[in-house]
PLY file of the C-alpha trace (Angstrom):
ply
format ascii 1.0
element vertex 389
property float x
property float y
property float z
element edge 388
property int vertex1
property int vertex2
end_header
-2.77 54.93 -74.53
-0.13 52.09 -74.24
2.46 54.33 -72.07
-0.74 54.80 -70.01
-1.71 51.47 -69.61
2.07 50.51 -69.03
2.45 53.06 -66.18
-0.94 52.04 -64.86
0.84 47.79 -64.78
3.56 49.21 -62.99
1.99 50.81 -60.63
0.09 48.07 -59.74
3.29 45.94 -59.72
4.45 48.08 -57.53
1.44 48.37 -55.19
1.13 44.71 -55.34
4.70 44.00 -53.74
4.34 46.95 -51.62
1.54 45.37 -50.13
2.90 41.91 -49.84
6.28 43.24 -47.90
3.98 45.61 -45.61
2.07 42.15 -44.91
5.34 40.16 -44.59
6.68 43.12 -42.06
3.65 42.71 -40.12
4.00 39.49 -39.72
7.72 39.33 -38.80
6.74 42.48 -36.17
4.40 39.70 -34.53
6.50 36.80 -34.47
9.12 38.78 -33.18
7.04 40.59 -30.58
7.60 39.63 -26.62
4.94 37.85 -25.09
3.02 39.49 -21.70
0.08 36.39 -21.04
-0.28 32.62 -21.29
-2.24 31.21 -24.08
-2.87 27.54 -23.22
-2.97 25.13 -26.00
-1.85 27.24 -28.63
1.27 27.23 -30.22
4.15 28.28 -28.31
7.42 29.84 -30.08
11.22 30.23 -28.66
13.57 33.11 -29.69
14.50 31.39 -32.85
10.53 31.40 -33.61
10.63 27.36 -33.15
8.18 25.49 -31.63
9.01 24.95 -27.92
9.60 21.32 -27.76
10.28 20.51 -23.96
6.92 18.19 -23.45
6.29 16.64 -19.73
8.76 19.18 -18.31
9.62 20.78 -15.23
11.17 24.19 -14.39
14.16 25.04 -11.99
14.50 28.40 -10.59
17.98 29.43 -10.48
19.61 33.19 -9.35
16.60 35.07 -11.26
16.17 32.90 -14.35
13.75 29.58 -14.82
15.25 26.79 -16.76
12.47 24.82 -18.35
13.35 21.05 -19.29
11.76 18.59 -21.25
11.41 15.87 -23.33
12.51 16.49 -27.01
9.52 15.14 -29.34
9.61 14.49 -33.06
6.68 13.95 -35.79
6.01 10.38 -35.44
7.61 8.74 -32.70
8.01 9.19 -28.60
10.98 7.97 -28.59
14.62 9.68 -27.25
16.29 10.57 -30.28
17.55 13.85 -28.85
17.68 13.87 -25.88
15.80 16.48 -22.89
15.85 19.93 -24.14
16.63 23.12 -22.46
15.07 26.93 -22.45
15.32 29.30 -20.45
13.95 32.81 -19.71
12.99 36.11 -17.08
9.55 36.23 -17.14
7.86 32.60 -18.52
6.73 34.30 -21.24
9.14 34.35 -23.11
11.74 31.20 -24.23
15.29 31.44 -25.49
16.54 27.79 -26.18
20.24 26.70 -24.77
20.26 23.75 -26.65
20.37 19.79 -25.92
20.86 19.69 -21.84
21.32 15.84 -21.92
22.23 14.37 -25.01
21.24 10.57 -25.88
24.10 8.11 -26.94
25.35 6.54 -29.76
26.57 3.73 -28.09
24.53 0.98 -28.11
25.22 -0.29 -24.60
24.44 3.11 -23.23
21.19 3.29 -20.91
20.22 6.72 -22.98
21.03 5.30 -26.53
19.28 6.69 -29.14
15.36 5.60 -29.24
15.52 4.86 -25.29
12.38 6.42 -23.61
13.29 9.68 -21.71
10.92 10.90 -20.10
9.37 13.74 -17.34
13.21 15.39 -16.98
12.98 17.34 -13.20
15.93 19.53 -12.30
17.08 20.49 -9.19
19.91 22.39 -7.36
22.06 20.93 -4.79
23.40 23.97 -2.28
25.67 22.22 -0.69
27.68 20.11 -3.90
27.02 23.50 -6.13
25.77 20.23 -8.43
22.57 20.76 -10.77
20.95 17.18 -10.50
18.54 15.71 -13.26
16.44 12.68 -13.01
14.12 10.91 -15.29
11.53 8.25 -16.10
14.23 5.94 -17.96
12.89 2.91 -20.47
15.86 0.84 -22.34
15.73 0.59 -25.91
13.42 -1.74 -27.26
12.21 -3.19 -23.87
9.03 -1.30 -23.76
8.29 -0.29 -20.32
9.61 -3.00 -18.70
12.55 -1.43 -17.49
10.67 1.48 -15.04
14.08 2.61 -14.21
15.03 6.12 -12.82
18.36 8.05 -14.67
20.29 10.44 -12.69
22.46 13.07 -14.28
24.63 15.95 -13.17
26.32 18.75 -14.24
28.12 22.12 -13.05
25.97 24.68 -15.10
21.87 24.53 -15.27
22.30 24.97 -18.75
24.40 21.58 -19.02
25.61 19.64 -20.27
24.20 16.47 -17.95
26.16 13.61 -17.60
24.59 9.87 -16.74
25.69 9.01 -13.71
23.46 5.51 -12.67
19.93 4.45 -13.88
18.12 1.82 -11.94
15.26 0.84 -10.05
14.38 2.42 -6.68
15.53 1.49 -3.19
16.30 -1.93 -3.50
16.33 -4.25 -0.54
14.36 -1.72 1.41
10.62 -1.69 3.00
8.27 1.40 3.18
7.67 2.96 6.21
3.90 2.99 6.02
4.04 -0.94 5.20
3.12 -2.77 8.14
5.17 -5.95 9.38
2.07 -8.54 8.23
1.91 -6.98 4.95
6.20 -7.40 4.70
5.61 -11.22 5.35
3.13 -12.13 3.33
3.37 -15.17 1.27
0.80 -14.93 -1.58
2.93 -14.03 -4.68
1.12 -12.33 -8.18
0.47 -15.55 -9.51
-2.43 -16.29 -6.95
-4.54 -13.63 -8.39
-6.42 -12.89 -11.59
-5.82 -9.35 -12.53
-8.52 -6.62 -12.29
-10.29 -8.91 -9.46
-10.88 -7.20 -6.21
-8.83 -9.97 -4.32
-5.82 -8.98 -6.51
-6.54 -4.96 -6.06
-6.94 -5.87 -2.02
-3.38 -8.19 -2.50
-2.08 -4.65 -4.26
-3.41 -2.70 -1.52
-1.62 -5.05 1.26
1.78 -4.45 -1.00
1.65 -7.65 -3.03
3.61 -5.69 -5.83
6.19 -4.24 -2.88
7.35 -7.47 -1.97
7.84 -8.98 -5.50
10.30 -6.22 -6.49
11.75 -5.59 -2.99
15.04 -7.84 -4.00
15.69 -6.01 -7.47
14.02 -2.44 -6.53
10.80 -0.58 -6.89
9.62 0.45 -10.38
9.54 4.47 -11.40
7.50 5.75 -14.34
6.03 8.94 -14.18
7.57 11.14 -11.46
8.81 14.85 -10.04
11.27 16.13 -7.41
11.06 18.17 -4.54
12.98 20.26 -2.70
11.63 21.04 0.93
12.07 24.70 2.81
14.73 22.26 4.54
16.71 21.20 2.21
15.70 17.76 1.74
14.79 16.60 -1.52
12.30 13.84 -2.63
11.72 11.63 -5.79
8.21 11.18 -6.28
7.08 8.60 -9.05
4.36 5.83 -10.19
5.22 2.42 -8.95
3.86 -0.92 -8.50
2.74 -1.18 -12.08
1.61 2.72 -11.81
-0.88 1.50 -9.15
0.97 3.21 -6.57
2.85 6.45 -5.89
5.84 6.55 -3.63
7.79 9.40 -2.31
11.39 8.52 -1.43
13.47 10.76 0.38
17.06 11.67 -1.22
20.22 11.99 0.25
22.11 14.90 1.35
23.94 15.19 -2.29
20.31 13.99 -4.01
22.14 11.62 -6.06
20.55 8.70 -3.81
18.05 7.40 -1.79
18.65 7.31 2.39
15.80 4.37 2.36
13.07 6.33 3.69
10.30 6.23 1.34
6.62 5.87 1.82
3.37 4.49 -0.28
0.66 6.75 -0.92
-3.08 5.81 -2.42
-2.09 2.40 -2.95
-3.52 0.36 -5.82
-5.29 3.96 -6.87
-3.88 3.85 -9.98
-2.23 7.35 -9.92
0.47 9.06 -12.63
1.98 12.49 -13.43
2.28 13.70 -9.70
2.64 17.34 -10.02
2.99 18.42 -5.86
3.97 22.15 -3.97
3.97 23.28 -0.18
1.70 26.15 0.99
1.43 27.79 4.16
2.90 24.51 5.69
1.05 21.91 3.71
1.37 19.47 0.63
-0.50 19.88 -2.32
0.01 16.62 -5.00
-1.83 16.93 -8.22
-1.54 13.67 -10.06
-3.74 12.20 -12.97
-5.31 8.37 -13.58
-3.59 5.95 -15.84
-5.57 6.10 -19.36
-2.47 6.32 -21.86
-2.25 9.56 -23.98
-5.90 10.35 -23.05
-6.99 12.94 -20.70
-9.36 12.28 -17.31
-10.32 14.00 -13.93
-6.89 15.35 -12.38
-7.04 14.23 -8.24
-5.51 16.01 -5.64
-4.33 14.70 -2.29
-2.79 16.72 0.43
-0.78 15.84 3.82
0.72 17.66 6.85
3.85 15.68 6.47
5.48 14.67 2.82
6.07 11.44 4.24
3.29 11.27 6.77
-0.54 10.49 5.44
-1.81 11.52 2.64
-5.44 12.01 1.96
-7.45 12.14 -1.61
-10.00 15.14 -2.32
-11.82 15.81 -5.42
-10.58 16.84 -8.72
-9.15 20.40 -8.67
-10.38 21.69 -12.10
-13.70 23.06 -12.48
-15.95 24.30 -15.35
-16.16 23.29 -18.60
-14.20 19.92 -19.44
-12.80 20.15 -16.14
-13.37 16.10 -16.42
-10.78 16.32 -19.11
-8.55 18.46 -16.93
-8.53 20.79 -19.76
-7.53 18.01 -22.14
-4.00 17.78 -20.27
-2.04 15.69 -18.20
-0.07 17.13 -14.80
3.60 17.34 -15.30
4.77 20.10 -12.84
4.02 22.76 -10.43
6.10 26.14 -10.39
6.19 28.25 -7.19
6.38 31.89 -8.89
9.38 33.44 -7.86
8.91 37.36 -5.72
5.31 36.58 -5.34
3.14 35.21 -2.62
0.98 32.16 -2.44
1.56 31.89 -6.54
1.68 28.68 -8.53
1.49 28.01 -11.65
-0.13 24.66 -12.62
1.88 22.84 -15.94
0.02 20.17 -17.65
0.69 18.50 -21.21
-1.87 18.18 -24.07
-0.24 15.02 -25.84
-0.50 14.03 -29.10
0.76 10.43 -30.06
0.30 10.32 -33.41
2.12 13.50 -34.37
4.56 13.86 -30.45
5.84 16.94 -31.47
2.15 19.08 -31.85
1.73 18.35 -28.41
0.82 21.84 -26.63
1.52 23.16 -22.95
-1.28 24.21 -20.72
-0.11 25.91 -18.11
-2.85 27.57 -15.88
-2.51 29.12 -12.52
-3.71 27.58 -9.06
-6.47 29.60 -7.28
-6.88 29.03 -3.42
-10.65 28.79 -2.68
-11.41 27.77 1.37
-7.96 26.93 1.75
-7.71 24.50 -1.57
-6.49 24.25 -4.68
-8.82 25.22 -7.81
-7.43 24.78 -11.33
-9.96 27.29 -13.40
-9.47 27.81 -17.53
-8.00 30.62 -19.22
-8.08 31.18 -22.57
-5.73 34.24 -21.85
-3.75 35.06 -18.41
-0.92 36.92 -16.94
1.07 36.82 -13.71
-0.88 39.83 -12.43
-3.95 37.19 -11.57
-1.73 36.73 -8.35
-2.11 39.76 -7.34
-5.36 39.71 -7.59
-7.10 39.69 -4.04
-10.04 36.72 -3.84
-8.50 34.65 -6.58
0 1
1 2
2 3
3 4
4 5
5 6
6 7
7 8
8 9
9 10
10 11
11 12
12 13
13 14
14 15
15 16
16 17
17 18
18 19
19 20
20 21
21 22
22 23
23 24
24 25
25 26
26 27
27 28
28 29
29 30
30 31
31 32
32 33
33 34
34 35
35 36
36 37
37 38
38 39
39 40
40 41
41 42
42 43
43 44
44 45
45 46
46 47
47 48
48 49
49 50
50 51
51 52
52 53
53 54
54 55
55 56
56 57
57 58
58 59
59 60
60 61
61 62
62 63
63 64
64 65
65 66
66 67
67 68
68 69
69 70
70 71
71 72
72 73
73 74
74 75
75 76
76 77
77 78
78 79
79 80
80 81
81 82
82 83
83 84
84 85
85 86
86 87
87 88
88 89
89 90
90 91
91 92
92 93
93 94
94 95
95 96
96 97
97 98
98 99
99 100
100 101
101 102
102 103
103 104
104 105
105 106
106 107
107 108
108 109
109 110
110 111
111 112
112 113
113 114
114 115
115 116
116 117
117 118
118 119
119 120
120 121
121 122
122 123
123 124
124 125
125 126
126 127
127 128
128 129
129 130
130 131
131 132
132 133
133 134
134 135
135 136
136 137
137 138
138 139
139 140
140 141
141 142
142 143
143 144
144 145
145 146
146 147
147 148
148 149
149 150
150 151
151 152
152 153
153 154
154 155
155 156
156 157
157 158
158 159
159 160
160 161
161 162
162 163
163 164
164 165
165 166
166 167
167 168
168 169
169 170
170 171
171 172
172 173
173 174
174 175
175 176
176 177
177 178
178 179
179 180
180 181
181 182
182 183
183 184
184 185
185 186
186 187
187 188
188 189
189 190
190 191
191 192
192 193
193 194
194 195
195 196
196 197
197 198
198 199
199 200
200 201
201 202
202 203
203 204
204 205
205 206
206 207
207 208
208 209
209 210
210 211
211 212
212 213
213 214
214 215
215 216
216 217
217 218
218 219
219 220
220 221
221 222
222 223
223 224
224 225
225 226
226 227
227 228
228 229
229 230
230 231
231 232
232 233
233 234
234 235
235 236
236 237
237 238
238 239
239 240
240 241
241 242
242 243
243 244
244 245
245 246
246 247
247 248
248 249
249 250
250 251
251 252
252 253
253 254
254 255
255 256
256 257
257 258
258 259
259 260
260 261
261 262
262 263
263 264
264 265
265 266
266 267
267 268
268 269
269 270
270 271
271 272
272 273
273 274
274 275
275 276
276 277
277 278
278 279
279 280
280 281
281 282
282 283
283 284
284 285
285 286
286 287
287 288
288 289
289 290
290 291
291 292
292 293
293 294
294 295
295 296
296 297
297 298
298 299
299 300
300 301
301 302
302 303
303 304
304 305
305 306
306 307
307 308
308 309
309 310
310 311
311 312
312 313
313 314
314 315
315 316
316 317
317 318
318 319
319 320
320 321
321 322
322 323
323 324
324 325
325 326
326 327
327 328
328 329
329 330
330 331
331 332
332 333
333 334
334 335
335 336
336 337
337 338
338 339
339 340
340 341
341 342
342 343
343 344
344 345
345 346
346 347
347 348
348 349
349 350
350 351
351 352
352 353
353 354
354 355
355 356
356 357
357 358
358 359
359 360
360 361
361 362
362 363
363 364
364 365
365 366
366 367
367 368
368 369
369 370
370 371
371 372
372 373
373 374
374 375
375 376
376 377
377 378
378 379
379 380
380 381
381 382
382 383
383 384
384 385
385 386
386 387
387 388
């Protein structure tokens, strides 16, 4: 009877870890499997099975592999104290991580010192210089957001590493094109107005913020690049207090500005411009200034990137389209080997734990010659080649 019931213990013993290390094989069999769809919002795992941790990105597209950057988060604070992060990968499903692309400093008199704001890294290839070129929304270290400075790095591989090359303000000393010569002259200064009052949103409107940091250069906050079918590349970004959006044309090396920029929606109160060419037209997606929380995306389209640009209704629709899915616009991805594709990033942030924040990426949808951001619990790159979509 005891042998019995001994045998009979190890037995179960033996079941019992049996079972757990079939469980735990499962599970590693998952982890480990490649990805074929999108999830948005939920939890999104490199080759190392780490969280993905490149928030408010963009992606460059670079001899048949996408380079994803972005912003490095930890549990409990926004701050830089990495630096931007890079991944890259074949399909976007799928994520293998290259490391730190642009390290922050320990040097305290560096721009990018440790627990500066980086933010909204945008990469982009230079043809001509064979130079990958990085720029970012740039805050100095415990200045809040004062700063609104732009940081330009370079380097010879996508991969990095990025060097610093200037940070600054944008296009100093120079007017917008779309800024007529009353509104250059004007005389009424900030002080004149009480905020929030609609003679100080008209006195925004007419370029009151222009002209008080025309000697010292325009601010940039949130912002993208773009590279045209011509070569040309343009910094878009928040300005005027985020009341404004400019687009500022680059020069031939993208590492500055030729002077040319324009103003677009002014006092509108846009962020997170997100913006793509179809069939011969821009497409901006961009977002309304509300701090970490979500609101109605806007979209604004013009013939010309630095001609007129006109505002439509929000993209998204269906449920909590309001919300735009509970995200915020960071980039928009022209899908390489397929026609009229685009795939539509956004960022679900969390601010009180940075590093939980999740990536919805969704695609676009043309309906009557427009935009349409539509959710997804579950997608794949065929939806493109999907007819009517």
């Amino acid at each position: 009877m005891a042998l019995n019931i001994y045998l009979m213990k190890k037995m179960t013993g033996a079941y019992t870890y049996l079972t757990v290390l079939l469980i735990a094989l499962l599970s590693y069999n998952d982890m480990m499997a490649q990805n074929t769809a999108f999830y948005p919002g939920k939890l999104w795992f490199d080759n190392n099975q780490r969280l993905i941790n490149a928030h408010g990105g963009g992606i460059l597209y670079h001899e048949g592999q996408y380079y994803w950057f972005g912003e490095h988060k930890g549990e409990r604070s926004n701050a830089a104290w990495v630096g931007v992060t890079c991944y890259s990968s074949s399909d976007l499903y799928n994520w293998q991580d290259e490391g730190v692309a642009l390290a922050v400093s320990k040097d305290d008199k560096s721009p990018i010192v440790a627990g500066s704001t980086i933010e909204r890294p945008k990469v982009v290839y230079n043809a001509t210089t064979k130079k990958f070129v990085m720029y970012f929304h740039l805050e100095l270290k415990g200045k809040g957001y004062d700063a609104a400075h732009v940081g330009v790095a370079i380097s010879d591989k996508p991969t990095g590493p990025y060097q610093l090359i200037k940070n600054g303000r944008v296009n100093a000393g120079k007017w917008p094109s779309n800024m007529t010569a009353a509104q250059r002259t004007a005389t009424d200064r900030p002080e004149d107005y009480q905020w929030w009052t609609k003679e100080w949103t008209k006195a925004i409107e007419n370029g009151l913020f222009v002209r008080r940091d025309f000697e010292s250069g325009q601010m940039s906050r949130d912002m993208t690049l773009f590279v045209d079918d011509d070569n040309k590349g343009y910094h878009i970004y928040s300005s005027e207090d985020n009341l404004t959006l400019h687009i500022a044309e680059l020069t031939e090396d993208y590492l500055d500005y030729t002077g040319k920029y324009i103003r677009i929606a002014p006092a509108g109160h846009n962020e997170a411009p997100a913006i793509f060419k179809e069939d011969g037209r821009y497409f901006m997606i961009t977002s309304g200034c509300t701090g970490w929380d979500p609101n109605a995306a806007r979209l604004l389209t013009a013939d010309n990137i630095l001609g007129e640009w006109t505002l439509h209704p929000n993209p998204c629709v269906g449920k909590d389209a309001e919300l735009t899915f509970h995200s915020q616009s960071t980039y928009i991805l022209p899908i390489a080997g397929k026609k009229d594709a685009f795939l539509f990033m956004a960022d679900r942030w969390k601010p009180n734990n940075p590093i939980d924040g999740r990536y919805v990426w969704l695609p676009i949808v043309f309906e009557d010659g427009m935009p349409v951001l539509k959710w997804f619990d579950k997608w794949d790159l065929s939806v493109f080649d999907k007819k009517g979509n």
